[in-house]
Each structure stands twice: as structure tokens, then as C-alpha cells.
N, C-alpha and C positions, 0 to 999 in steps of 0.2 A: 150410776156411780160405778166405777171401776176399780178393784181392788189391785194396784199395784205399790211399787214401792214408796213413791211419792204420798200415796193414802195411806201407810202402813207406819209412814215416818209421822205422818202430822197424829195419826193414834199415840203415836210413842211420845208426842210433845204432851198429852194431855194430865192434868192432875192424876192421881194415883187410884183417887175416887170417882173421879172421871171415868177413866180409862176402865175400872171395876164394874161402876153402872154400864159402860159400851160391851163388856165378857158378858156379863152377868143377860141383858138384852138379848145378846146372838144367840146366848144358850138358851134362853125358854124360848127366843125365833124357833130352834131347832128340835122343841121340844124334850130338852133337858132342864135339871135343875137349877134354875142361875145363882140362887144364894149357893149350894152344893159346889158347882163351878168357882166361884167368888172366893169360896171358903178355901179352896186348893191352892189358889195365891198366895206362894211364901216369900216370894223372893220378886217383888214387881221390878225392881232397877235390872235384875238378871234376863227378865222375861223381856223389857224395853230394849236390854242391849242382843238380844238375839231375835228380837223381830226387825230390828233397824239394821242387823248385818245378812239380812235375808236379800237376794237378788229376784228383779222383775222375774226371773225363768221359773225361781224355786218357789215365789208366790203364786206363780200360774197355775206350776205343778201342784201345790194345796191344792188350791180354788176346784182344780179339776178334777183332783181325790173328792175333794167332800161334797161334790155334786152340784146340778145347775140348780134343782131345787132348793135343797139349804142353803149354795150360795146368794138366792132369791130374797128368801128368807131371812135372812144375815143382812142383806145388803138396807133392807126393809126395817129391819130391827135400828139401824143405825142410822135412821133418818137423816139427823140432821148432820152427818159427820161419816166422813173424815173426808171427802170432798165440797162440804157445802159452806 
């Protein structure tokens, strides 16, 4: 799976609880909190409209902050989604 725009916008189609279960997932992927994560969502329509005004370059550049490993991990966490 490939994390680009196209995969970032179909996250941003999903329910609310959805899309919480998919943070919540990445983050114990990564070895964090994911209720902890979950619980810092205050604003999800805010968060949806600033991943979806994000560009293929600026997701790249994450992806390659947060490492090939966690990316791994992440991408793994998210089994069935946000390409499948």
C-alpha cells in the first residue's frame, strides 16, 4: 500500500469512528497509546480538512520523517484500508 493523496482522501471519506479505530491502530502499530492518541481528537471535520488539503510532496515528506520502519508498521496497522 502506498501512502499518498489518493489513500489520505479515501481515510478522510471514513466514518468518524472509523477513521478513530484507523489513528488509534497506527498508534499502538508504533508503539504508542492508541486510546491516549484517540482521546486528543477534538476537532475530527478540522483534522479531515487538513489531511485532504495535504499534497502528494507534503505526504511524502511525513512518510519520510516518520521513518521506513513505522511507516511499515502503520501501513500494516491498516490492513484493510485505505487502498484495499
Amino acid at each position: 500500500m502506498e501512502i499518498n493523496k489518493k489513500s489520505v482522501e479515501k481515510l478522510c471519506s471514513l466514518s468518524d469512528d472509523a477513521l478513530k479505530e484507523k489513528i488509534r491502530a497506527a498508534a499502538e502499530a508504533c508503539g504508542a497509546d492508541g486510546d491516549a492518541a484517540v482521546s486528543r481528537l477534538k476537532d475530527l471535520p478540522a483534522l479531515k480538512r487538513r489531511l485532504s488539503s495535504l499534497s502528494d510532496a507534503q505526504i511524502k515528506a511525513i512518510c519520510q520523517a516518520v521513518g521506513e520502519d513505522k511507516l511499515d508498521r502503520i501501513k500494516r496497522s491498516l490492513g484493510d484500508g485505505p487502498d484495499n
